[in-house]
N, C-alpha and C positions, 0 to 999 in steps of 0.2 A: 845571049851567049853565057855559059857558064864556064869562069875562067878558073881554072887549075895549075898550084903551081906543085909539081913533081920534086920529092923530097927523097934524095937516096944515094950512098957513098959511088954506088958501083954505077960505070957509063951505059952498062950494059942494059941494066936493071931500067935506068932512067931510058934509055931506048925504046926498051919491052914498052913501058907503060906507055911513051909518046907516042907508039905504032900504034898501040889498042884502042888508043884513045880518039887517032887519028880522022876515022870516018867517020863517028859522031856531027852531026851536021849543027847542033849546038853544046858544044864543049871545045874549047880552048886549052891548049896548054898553054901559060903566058908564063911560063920561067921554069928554070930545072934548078937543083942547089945541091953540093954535093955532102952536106951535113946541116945539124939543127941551128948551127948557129949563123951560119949562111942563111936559111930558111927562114931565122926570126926578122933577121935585116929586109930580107926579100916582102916577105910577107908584108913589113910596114907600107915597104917601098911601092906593091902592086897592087895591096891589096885584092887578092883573088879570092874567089868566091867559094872553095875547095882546096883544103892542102891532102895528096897522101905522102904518109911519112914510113920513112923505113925506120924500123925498130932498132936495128946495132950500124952504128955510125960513127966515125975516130971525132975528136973534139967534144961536141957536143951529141947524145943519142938522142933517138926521137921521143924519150919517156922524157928525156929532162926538155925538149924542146916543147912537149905540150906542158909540161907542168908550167914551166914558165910563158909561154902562152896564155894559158888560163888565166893569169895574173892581171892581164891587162881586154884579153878578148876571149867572152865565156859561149859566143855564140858559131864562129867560124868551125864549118863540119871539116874534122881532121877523118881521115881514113888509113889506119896501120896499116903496112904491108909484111907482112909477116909471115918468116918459115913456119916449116910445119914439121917443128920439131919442140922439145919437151923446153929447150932454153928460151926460141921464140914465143910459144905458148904462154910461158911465164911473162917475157915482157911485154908481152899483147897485152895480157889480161892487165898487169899493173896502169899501162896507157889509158886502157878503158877506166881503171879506177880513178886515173889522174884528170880523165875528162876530152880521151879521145872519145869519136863518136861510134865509127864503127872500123872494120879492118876487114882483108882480104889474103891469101894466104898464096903466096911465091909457088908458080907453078914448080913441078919438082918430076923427073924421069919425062920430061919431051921430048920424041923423038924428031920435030925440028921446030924451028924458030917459030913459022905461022899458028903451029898449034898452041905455042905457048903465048902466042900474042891471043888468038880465040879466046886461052882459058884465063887471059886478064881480064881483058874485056866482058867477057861472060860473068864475071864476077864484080868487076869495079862499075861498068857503066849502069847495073840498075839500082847501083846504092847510091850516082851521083843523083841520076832522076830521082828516085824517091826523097834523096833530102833535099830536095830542091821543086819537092811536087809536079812534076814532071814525069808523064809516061814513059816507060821506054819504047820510043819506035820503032818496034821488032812487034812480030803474032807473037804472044805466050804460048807456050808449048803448052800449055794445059787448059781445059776449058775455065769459062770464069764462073762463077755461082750468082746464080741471079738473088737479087734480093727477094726478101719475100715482107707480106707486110704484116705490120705487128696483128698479135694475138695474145691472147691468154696461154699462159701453161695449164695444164691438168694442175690441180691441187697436189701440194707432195701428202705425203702421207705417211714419212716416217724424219728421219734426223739427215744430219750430212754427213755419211760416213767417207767421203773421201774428197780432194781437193784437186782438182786437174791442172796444172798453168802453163799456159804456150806464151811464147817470146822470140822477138827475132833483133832485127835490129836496136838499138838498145838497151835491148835486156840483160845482158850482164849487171851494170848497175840499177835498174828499174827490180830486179831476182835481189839483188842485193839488199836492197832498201826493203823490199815487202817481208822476205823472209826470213830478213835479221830482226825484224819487228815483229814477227809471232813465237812466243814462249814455246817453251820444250814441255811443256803439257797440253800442246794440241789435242786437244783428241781424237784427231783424223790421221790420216797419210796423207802426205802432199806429192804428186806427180810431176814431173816436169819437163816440158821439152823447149830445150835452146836452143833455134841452128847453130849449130858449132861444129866442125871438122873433130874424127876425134885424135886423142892426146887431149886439146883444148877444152874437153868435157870435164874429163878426170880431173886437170886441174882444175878445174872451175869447180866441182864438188867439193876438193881438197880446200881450196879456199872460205866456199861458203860455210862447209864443216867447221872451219876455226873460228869464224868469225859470229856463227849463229847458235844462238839457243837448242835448236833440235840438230838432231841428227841429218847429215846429208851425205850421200855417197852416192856415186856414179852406179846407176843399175846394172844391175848382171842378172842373166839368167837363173831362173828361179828363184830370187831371194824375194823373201816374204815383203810384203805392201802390209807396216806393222803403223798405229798412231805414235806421234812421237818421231817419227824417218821424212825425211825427204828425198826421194830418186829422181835423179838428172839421169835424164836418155843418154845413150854414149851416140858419141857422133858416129854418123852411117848406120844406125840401128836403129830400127823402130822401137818404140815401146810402148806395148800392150800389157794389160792385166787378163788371170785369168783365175778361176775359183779352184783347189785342190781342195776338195774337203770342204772342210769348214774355213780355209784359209784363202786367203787371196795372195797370189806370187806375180814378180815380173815375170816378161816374159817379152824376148827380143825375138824380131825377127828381120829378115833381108827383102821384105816386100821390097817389089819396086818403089821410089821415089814419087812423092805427092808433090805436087806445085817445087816441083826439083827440088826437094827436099826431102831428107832422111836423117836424122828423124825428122817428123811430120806433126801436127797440132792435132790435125781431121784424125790421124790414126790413135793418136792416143785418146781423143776425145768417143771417138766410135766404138773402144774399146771398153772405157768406162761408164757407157750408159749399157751396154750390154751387162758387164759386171755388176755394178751400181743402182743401173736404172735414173729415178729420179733422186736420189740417197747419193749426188753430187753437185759438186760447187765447181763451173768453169771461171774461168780467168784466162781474161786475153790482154796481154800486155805488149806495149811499143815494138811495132816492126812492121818491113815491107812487105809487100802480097796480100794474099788472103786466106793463104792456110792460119785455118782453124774454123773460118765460118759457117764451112757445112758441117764441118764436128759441132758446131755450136747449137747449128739448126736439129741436130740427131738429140741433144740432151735436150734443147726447150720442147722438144717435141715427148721426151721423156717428164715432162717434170721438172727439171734440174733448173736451177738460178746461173746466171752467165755475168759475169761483169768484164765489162769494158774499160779500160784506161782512157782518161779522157784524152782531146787530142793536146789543148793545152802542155799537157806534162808527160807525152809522146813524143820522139827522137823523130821518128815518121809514125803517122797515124794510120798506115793500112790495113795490118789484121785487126786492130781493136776499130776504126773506121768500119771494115767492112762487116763487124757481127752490129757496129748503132746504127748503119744504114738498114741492115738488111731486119731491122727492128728486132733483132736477140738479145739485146742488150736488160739484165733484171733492171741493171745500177750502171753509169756510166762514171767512175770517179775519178780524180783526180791520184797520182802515185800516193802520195805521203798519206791517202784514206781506204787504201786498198789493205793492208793486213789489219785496222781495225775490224773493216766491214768483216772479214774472214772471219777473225775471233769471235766477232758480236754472231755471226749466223753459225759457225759451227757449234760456238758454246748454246748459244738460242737453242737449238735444235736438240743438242743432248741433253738440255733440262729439261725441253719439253718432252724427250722421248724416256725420260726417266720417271718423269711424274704421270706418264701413262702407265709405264708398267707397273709402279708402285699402287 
């Protein structure tokens, strides 16, 4: 059993989750707490194997309850529960900095109770499974990608003009860590897609913008894919590239949802070997599923290098998992050697495409 202790001011709130949770035939709720400083005492007390915590709480909130957390236990998966609004967004994202793990976002306009309990459940029970390696036992609504066995790429045949990265579950700070570590003289464009609801996008570009060397801002329609920028997908939007000219521009669109998600890995990546070709660099980093894998198999099949996050220094190993199983993997590294390799093959490649042309 996977035991849960339920972290949230409101009775109501702690309800919702204890119902979602309920039919799970291995999860537990073993305590409710009505703030973080309740939660810390409990926590010792039950030692459960899952905390989720609500973000605004009177006493103690759930930012300072993980931070203090942290202090003494760096490994226990916390999951935010968080509105979905511009205040909660903010203390989402700080939680995630502070060394929550992942979060799920307070259903909002249901028209009755069961639905709301669905859309907890739908959301929290596959993020307990996957940190805890464990299937969810439910069919996936979408088919799975079979592996396929390694191979050789075609030889590239020019530089890396552009950088693709998908991420899911702890990629907030895994996007953090990689991209605050590559210079604001990239000489590519970096792409990116987060699951993230949006509002939680925009701030999350707002963030990474202050904190990193290049440029970052949450993509919009039409703005130029320039070196030097980084574009975060805005939540519920895909993000494609597309050639005008001699330029390359975003380009959003409302495709249906890939591996129930939107934005999507596979769609940005299928987009970029179209544009691209093999004149790109994938990157799959920590999170649940498998989107990104057949995006993955579209570029090696192009030419393009793929790197995987190893599972080591992965939050859950499933989309970077599924591009080393399914043998796409160029490089499998470890986080903290993921924006060297970048610099080292993006820069590799412009020298080498420069001492062609010369």
């Amino acid at each position: 059993m996977i035991s849960v202790l339920v972290v949230d001011d409101s009775v109501v709130v702690r309800r919702l989750i204890v119902d979602a949770l309920a039919d799970a035939p291995d999860v537990q709720v073993i305590g409710t707490a009505a703030n973080g400083r309740i939660a810390l005492r409990k926590i010792e007390r039950l030692n459960p194997d899952l905390v989720t915590m609500d973000v605004e709480m009177p006493e103690m909130d759930g930012l300072e309850a993980v931070r203090q957390l942290r202090r003494t236990d760096s490994r226990l998966p916390v999951i935010m529960f968080s509105a979905l609004t511009a205040s909660g967004a903010a203390a989402t994202l700080d939680a995630l900095a502070a060394g929550a793990t992942d979060y799920v976002t307070k259903p909002s306009r249901m028209d009755s109770i069961a639905s709301a309990v669905r859309a907890v459940r739908d959301q929290l029970l596959p993020r307990i499974y996957a940190l805890h390696n464990r299937r969810v036992p439910t069919r996936p609504s979408h088919p799975s990608v079979e592996p396929v066995a390694p191979r050789a790429a075609p030889k590239r045949t020019g530089g890396i003009d552009v950088v693709a990265i998908g991420a899911s579950t702890g990629g907030p700070e895994a996007l953090s860590q990689v991209l605050g570590a590559l210079p604001a003289t990239l000489p590519a464009p970096v792409l990116v897609v987060q699951h993230m609801p949006p509002v939680f996008t925009r701030m999350f570009a707002e963030r990474l913008d202050r904190a990193c060397g290049l440029r970052v801002a949450e993509a919009q329609d039409g703005m130029p894919v320039q070196p030097g920028t980084v574009l975060i997908a805005p939540g519920d939007r895909h993000l494609t590239v597309a050639r005008r000219g001699a330029a390359v521009v975003a380009v959003l669109t409302d495709a249906p949802p890939e591996h129930s998600c939107r934005p999507a890995v596979d769609v940005l990546f299928r987009s970029v070997r179209q544009v691209y070709g093999g004149a790109a660099l994938g990157v799959v980093l920590t999170g649940m599923g498998q989107d990104g894998v057949s995006g993955s198999q579209v570029l090696r099949a192009a030419g393009a290098d793929v790197i995987a996050q190893d599972e080591a220094s992965s939050v859950v190993w499933g989309m970077p998992g599924g591009v080393v199983k399914g043998g796409l993997a160029t490089a499998t590294l470890p986080l903290p050697d993921i924006a060297p390799f970048i610099v080292s093959r993006v820069g590799a490649s412009r020298t080498t495409r420069t001492k062609v042309v010369v």
